[in-house]
mmCIF file of the N, C-alpha and C atoms, coordinates in Angstrom:
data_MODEL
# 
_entry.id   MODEL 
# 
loop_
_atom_site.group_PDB 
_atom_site.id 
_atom_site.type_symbol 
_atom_site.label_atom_id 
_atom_site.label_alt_id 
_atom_site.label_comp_id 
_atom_site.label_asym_id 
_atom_site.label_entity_id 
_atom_site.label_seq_id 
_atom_site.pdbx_PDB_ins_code 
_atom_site.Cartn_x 
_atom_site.Cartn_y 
_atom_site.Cartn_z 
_atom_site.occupancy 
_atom_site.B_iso_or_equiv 
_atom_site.pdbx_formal_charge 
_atom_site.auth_seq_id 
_atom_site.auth_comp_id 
_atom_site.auth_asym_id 
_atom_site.auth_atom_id 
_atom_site.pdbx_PDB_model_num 
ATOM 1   N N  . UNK A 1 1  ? 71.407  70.124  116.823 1.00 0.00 ? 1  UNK A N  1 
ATOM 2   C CA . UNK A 1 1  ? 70.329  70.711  116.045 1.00 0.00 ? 1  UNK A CA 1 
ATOM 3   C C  . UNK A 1 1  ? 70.474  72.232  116.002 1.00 0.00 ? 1  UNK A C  1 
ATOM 4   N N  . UNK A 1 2  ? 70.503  72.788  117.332 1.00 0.00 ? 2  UNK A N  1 
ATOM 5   C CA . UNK A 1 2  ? 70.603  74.190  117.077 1.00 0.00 ? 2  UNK A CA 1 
ATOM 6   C C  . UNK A 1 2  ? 72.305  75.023  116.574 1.00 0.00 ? 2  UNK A C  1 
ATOM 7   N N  . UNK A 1 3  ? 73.188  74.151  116.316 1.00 0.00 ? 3  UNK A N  1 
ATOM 8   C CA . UNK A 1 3  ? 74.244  74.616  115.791 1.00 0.00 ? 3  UNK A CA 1 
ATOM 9   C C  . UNK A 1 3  ? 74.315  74.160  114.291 1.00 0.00 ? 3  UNK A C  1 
ATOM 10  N N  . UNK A 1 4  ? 73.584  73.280  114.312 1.00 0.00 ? 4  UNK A N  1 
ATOM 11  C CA . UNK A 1 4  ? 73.114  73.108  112.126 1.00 0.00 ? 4  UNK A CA 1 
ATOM 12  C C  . UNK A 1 4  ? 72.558  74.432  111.880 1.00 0.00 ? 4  UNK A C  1 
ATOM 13  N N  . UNK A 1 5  ? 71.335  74.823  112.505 1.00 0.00 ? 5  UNK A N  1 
ATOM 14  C CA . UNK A 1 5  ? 70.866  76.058  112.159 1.00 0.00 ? 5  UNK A CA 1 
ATOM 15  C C  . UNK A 1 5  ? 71.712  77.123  112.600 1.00 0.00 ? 5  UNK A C  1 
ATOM 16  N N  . UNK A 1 6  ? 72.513  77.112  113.418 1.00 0.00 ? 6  UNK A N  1 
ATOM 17  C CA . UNK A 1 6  ? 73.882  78.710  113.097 1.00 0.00 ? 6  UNK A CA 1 
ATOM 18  C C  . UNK A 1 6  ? 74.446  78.394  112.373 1.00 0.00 ? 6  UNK A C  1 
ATOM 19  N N  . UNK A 1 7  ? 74.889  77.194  111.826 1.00 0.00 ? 7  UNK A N  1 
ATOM 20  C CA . UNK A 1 7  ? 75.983  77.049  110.233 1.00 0.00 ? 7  UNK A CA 1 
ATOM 21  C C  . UNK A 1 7  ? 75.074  77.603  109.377 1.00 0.00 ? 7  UNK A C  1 
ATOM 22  N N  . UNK A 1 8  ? 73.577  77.231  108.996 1.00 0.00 ? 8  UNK A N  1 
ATOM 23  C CA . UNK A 1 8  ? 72.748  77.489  108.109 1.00 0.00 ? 8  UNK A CA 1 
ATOM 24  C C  . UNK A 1 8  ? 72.907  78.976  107.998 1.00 0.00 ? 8  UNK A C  1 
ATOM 25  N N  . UNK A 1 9  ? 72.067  79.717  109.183 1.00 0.00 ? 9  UNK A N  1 
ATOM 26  C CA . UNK A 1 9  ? 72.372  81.338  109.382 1.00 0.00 ? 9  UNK A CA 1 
ATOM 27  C C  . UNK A 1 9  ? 73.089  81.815  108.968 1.00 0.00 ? 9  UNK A C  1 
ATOM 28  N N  . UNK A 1 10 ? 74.540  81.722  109.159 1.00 0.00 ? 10 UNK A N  1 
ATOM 29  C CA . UNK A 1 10 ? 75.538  82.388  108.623 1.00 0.00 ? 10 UNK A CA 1 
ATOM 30  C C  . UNK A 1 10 ? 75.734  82.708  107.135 1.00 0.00 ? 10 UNK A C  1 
ATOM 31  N N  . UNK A 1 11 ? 75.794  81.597  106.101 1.00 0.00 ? 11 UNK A N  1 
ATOM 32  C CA . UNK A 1 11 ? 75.360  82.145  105.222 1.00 0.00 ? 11 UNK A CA 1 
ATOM 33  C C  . UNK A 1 11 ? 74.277  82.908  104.101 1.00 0.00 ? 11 UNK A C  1 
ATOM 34  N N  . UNK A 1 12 ? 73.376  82.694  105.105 1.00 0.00 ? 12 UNK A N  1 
ATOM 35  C CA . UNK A 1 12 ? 72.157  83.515  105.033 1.00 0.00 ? 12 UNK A CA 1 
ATOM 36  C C  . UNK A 1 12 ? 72.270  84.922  105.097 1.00 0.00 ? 12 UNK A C  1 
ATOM 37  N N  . UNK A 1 13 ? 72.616  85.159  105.971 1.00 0.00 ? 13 UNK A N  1 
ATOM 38  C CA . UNK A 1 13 ? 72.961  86.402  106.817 1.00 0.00 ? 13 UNK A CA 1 
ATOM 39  C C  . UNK A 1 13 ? 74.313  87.321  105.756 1.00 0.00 ? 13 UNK A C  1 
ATOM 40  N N  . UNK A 1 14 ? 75.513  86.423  105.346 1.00 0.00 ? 14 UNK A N  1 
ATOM 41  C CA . UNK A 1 14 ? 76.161  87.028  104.533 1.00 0.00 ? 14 UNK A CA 1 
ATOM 42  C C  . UNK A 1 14 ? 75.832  87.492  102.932 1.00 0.00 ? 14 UNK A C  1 
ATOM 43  N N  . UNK A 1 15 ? 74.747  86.747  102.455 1.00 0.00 ? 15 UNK A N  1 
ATOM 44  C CA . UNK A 1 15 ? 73.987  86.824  101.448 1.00 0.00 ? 15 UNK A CA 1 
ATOM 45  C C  . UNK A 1 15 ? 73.224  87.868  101.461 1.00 0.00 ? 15 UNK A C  1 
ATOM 46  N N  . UNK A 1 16 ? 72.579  88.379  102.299 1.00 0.00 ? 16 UNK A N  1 
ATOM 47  C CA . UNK A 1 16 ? 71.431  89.477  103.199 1.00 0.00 ? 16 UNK A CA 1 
ATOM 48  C C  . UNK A 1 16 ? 72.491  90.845  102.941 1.00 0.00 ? 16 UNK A C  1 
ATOM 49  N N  . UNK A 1 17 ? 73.249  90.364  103.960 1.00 0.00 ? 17 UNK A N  1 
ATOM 50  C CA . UNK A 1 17 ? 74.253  91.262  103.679 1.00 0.00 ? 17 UNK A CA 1 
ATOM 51  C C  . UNK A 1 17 ? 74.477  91.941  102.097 1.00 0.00 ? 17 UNK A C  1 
ATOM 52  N N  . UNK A 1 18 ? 75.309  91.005  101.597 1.00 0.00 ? 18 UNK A N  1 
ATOM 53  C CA . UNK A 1 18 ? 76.071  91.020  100.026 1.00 0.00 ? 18 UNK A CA 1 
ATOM 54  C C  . UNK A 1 18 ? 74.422  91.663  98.890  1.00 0.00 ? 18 UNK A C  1 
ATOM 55  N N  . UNK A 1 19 ? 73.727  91.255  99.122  1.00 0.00 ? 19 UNK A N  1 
ATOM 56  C CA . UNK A 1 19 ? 72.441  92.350  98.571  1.00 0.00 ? 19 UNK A CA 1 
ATOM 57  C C  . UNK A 1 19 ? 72.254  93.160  98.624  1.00 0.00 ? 19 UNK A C  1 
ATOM 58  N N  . UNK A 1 20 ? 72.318  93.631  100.127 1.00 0.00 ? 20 UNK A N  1 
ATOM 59  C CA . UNK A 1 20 ? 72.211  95.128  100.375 1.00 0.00 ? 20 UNK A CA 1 
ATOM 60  C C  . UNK A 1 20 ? 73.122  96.327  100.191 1.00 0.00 ? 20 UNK A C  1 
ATOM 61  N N  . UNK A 1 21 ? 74.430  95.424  100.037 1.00 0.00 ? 21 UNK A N  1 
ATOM 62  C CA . UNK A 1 21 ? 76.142  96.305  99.403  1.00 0.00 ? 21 UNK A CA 1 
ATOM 63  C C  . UNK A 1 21 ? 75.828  96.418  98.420  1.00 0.00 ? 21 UNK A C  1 
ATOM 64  N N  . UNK A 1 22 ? 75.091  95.196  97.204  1.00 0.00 ? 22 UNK A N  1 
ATOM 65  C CA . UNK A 1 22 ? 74.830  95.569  95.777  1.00 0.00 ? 22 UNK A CA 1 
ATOM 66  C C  . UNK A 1 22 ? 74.269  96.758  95.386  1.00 0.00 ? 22 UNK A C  1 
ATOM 67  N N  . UNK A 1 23 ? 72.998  96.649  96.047  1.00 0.00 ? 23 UNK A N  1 
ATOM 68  C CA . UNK A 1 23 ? 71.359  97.906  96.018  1.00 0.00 ? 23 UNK A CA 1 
ATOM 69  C C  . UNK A 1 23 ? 71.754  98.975  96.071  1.00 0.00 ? 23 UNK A C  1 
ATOM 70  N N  . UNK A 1 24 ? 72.898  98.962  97.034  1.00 0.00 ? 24 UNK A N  1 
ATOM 71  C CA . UNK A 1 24 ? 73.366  100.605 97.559  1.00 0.00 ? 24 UNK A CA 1 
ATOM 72  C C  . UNK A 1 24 ? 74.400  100.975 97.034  1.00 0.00 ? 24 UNK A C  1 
ATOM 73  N N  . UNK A 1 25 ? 75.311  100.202 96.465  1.00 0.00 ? 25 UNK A N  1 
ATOM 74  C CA . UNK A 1 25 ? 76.107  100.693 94.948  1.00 0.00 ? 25 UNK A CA 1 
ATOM 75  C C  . UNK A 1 25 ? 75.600  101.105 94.037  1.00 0.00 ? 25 UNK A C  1 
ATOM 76  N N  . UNK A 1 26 ? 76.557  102.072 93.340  1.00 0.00 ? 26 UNK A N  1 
ATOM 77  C CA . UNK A 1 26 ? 76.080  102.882 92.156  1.00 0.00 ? 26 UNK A CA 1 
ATOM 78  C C  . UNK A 1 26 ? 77.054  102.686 90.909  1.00 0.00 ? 26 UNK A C  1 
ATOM 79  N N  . UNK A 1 27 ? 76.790  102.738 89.999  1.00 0.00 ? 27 UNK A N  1 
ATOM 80  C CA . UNK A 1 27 ? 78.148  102.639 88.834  1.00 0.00 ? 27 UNK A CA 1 
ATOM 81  C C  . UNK A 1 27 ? 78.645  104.391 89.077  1.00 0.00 ? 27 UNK A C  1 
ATOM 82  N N  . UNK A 1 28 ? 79.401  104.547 88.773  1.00 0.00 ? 28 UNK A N  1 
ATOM 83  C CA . UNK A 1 28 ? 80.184  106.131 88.590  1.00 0.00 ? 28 UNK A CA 1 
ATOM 84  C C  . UNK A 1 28 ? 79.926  106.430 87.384  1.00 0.00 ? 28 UNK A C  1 
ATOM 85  N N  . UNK A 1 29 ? 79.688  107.789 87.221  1.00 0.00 ? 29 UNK A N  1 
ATOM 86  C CA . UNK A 1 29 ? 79.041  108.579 86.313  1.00 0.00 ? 29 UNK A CA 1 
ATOM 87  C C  . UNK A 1 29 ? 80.832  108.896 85.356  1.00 0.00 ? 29 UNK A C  1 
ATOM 88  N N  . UNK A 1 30 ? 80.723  109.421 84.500  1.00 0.00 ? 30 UNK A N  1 
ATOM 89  C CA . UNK A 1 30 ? 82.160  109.461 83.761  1.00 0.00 ? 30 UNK A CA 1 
ATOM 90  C C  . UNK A 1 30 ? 83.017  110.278 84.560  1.00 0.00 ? 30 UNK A C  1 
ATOM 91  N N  . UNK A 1 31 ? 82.769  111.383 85.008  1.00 0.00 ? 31 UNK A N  1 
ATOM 92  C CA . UNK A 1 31 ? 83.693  112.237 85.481  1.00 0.00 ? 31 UNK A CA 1 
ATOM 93  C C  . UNK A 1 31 ? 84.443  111.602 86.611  1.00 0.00 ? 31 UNK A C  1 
ATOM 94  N N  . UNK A 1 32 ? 83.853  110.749 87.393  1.00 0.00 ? 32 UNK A N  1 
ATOM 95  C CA . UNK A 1 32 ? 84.406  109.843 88.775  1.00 0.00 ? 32 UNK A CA 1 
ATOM 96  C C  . UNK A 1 32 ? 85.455  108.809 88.372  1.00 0.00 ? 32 UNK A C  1 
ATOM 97  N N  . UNK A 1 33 ? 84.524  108.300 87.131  1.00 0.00 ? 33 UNK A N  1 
ATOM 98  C CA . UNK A 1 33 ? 85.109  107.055 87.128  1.00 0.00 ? 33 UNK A CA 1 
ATOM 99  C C  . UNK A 1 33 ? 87.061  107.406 86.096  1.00 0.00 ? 33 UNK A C  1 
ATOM 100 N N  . UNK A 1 34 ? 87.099  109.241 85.648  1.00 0.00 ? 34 UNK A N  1 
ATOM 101 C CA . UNK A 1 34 ? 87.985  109.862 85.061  1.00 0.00 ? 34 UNK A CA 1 
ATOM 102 C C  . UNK A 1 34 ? 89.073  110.034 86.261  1.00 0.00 ? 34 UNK A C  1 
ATOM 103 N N  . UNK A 1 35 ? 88.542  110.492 87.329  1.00 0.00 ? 35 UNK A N  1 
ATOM 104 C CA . UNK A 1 35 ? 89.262  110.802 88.201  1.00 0.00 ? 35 UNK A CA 1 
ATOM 105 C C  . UNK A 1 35 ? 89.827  109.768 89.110  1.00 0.00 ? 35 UNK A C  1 
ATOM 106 N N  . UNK A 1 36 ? 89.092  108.494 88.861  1.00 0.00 ? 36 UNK A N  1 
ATOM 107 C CA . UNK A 1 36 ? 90.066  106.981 89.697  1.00 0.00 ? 36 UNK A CA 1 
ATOM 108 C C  . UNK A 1 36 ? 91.113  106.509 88.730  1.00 0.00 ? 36 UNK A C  1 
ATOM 109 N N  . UNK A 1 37 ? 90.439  106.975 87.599  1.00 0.00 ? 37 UNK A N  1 
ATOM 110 C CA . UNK A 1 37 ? 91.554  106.406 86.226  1.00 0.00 ? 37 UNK A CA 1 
ATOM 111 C C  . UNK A 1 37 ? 93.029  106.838 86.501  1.00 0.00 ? 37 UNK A C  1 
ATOM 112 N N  . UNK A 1 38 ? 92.574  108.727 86.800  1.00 0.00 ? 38 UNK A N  1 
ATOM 113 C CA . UNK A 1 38 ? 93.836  109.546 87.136  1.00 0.00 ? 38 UNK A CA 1 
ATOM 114 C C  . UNK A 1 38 ? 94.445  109.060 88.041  1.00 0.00 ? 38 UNK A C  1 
ATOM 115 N N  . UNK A 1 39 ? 94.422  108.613 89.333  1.00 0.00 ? 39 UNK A N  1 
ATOM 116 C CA . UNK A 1 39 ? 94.566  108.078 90.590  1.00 0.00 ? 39 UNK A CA 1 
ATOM 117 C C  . UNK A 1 39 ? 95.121  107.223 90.458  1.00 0.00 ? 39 UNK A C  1 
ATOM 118 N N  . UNK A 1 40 ? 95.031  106.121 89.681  1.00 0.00 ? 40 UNK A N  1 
ATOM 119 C CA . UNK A 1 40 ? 95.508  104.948 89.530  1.00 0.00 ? 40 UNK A CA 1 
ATOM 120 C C  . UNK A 1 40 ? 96.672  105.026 88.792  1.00 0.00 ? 40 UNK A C  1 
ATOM 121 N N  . UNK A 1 41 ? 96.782  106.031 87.791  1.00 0.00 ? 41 UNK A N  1 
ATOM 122 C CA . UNK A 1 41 ? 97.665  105.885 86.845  1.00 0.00 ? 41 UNK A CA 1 
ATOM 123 C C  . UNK A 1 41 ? 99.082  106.846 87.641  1.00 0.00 ? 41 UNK A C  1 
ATOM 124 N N  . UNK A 1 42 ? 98.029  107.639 88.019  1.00 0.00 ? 42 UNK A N  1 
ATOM 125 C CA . UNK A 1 42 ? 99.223  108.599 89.069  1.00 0.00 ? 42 UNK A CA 1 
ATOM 126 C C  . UNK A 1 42 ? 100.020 107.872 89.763  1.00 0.00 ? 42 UNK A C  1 
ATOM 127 N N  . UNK A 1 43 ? 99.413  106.710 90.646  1.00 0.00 ? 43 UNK A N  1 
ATOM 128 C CA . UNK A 1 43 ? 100.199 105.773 91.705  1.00 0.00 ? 43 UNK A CA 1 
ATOM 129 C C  . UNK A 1 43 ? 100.589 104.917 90.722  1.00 0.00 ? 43 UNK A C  1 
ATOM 130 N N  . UNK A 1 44 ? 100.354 104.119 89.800  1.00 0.00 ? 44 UNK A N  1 
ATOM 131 C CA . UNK A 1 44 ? 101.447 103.737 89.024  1.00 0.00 ? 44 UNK A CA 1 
ATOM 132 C C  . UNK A 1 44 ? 102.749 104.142 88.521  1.00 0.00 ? 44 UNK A C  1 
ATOM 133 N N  . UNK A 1 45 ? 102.701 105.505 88.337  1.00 0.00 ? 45 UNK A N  1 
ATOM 134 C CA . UNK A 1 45 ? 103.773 106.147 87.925  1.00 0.00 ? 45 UNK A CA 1 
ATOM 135 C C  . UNK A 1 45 ? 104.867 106.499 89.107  1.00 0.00 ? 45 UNK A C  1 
ATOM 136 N N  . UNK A 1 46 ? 104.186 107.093 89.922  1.00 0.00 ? 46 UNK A N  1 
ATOM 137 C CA . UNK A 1 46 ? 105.206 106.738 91.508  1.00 0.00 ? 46 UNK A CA 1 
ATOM 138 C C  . UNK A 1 46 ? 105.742 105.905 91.751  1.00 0.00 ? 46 UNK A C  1 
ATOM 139 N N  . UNK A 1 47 ? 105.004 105.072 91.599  1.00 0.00 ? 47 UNK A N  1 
ATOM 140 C CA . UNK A 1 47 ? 105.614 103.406 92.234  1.00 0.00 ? 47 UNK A CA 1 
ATOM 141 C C  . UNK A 1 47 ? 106.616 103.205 91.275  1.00 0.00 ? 47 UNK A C  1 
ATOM 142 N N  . UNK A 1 48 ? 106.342 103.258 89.879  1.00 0.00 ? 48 UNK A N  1 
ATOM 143 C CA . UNK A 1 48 ? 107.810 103.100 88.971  1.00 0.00 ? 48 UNK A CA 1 
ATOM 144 C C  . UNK A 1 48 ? 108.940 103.840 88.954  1.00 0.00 ? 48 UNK A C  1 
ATOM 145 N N  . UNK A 1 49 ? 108.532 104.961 89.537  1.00 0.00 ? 49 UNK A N  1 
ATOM 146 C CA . UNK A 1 49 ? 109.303 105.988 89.385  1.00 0.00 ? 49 UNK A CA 1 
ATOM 147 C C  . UNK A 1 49 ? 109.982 105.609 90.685  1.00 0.00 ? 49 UNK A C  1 
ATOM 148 N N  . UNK A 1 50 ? 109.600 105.198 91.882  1.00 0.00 ? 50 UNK A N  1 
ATOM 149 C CA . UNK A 1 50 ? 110.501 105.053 93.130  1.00 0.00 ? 50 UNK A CA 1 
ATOM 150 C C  . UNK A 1 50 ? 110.913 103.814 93.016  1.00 0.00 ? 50 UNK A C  1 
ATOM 151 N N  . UNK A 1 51 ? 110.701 102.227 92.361  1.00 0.00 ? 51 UNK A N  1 
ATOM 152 C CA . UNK A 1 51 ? 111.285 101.319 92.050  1.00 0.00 ? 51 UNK A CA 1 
ATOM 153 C C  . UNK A 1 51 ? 112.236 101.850 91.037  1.00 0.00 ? 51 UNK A C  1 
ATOM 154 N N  . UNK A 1 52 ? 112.711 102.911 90.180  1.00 0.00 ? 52 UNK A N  1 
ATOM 155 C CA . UNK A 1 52 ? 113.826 103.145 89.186  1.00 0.00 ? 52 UNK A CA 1 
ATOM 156 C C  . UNK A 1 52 ? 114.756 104.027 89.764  1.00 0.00 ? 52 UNK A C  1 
ATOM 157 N N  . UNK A 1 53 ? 114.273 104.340 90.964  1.00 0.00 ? 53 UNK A N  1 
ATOM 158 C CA . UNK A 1 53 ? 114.970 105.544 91.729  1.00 0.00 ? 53 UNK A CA 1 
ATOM 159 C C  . UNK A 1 53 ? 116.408 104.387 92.890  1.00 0.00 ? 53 UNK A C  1 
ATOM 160 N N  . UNK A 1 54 ? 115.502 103.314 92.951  1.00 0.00 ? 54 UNK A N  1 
ATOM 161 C CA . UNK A 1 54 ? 115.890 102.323 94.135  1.00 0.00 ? 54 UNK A CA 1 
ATOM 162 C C  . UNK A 1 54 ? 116.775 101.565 93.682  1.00 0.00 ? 54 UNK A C  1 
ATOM 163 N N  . UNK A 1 55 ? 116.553 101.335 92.275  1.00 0.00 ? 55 UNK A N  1 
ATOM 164 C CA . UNK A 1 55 ? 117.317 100.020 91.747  1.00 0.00 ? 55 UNK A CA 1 
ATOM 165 C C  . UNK A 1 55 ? 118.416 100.849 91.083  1.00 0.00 ? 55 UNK A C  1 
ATOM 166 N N  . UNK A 1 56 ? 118.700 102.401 90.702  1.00 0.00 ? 56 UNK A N  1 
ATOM 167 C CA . UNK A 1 56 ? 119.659 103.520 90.670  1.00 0.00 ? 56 UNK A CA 1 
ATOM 168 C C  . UNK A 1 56 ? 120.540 103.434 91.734  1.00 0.00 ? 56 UNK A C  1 
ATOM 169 N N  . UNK A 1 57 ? 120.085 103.105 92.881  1.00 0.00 ? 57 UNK A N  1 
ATOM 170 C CA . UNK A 1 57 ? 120.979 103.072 93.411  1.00 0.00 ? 57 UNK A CA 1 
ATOM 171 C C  . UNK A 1 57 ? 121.389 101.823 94.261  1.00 0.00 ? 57 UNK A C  1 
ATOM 172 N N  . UNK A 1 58 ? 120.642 101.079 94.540  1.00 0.00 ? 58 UNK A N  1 
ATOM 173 C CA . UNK A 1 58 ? 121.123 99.695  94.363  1.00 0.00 ? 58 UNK A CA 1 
ATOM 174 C C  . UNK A 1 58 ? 122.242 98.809  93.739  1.00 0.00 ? 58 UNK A C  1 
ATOM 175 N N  . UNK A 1 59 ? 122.190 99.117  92.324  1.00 0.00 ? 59 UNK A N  1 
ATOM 176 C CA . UNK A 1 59 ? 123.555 98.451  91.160  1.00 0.00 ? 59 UNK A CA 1 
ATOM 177 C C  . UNK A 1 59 ? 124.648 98.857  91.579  1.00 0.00 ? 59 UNK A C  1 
ATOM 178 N N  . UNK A 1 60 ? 124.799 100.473 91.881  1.00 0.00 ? 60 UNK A N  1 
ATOM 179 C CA . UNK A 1 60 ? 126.012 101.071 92.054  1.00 0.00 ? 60 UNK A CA 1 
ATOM 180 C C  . UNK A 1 60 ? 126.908 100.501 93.696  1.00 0.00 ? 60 UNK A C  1 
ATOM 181 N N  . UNK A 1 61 ? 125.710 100.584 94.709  1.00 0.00 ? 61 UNK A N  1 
ATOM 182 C CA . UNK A 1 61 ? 125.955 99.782  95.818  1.00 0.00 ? 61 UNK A CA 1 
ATOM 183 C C  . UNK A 1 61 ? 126.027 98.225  96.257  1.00 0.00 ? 61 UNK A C  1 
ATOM 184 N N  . UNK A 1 62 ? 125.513 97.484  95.022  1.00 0.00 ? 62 UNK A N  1 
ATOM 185 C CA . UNK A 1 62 ? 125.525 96.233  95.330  1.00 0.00 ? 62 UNK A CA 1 
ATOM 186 C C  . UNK A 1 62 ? 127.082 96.078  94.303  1.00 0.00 ? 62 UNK A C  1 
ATOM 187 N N  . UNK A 1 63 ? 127.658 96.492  93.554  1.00 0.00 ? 63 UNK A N  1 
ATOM 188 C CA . UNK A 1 63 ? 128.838 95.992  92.830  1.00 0.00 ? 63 UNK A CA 1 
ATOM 189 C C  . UNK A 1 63 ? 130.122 96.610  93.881  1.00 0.00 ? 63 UNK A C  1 
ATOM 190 N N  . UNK A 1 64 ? 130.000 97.916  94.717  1.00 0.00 ? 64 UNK A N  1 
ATOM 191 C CA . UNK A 1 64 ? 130.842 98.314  95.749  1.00 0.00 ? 64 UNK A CA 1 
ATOM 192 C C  . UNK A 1 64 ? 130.968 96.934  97.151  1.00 0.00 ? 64 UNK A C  1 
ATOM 193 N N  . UNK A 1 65 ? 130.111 96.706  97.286  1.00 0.00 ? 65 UNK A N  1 
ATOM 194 C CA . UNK A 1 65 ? 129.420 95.669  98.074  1.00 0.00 ? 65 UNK A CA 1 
ATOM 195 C C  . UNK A 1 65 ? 130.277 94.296  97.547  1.00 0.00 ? 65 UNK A C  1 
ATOM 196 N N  . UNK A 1 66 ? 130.033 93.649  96.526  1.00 0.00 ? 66 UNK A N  1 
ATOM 197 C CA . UNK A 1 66 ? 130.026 92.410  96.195  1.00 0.00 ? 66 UNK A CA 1 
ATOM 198 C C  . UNK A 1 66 ? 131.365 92.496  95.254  1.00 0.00 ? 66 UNK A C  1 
ATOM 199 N N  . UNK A 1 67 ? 132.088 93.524  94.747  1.00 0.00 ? 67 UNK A N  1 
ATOM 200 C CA . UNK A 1 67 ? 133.342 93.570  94.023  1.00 0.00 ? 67 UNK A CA 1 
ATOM 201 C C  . UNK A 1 67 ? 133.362 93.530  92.782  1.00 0.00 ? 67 UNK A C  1 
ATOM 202 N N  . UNK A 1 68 ? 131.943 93.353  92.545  1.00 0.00 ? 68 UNK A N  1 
ATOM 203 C CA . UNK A 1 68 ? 132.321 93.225  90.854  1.00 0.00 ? 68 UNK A CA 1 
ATOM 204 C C  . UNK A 1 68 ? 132.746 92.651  90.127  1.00 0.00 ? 68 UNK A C  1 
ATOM 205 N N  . UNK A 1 69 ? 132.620 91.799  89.853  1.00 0.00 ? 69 UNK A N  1 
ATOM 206 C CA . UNK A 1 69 ? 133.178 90.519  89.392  1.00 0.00 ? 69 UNK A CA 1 
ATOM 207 C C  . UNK A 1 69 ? 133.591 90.490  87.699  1.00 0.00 ? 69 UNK A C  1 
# 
């Protein structure tokens, strides 16, 4: 009996929770939501830019490597 009601609790309690994360979120005003845009797009461009940097030199070392067929 009293471990039906801690299964019950628990999701009670995470619900309680998950309300109060909602309430206290805010949407971002434009200028914020400009500057995650930047952020995001910035680390996109890194990341491609160091996957084209990797696979530069990869081809040249994997055909020294493997002979070239």
């Amino acid at each position: 009996m009293d471990q039906a009601k801690e299964l019950l609790e628990m999701p009670r309690a995470f619900m309680k929770d998950g309300r109060q994360f909602i309430t206290r979120c805010s949407k971002p005003d434009r200028r914020e939501f400009l500057r995650i845009g930047q952020a995001v797009g910035m680390g996109f461009l890194i990341m491609g830019v160091i996957g084209y940097v990797v696979k530069l030199i990869h081809i040249p070392v994997n055909n020294i490597l493997v002979g070239g067929a």
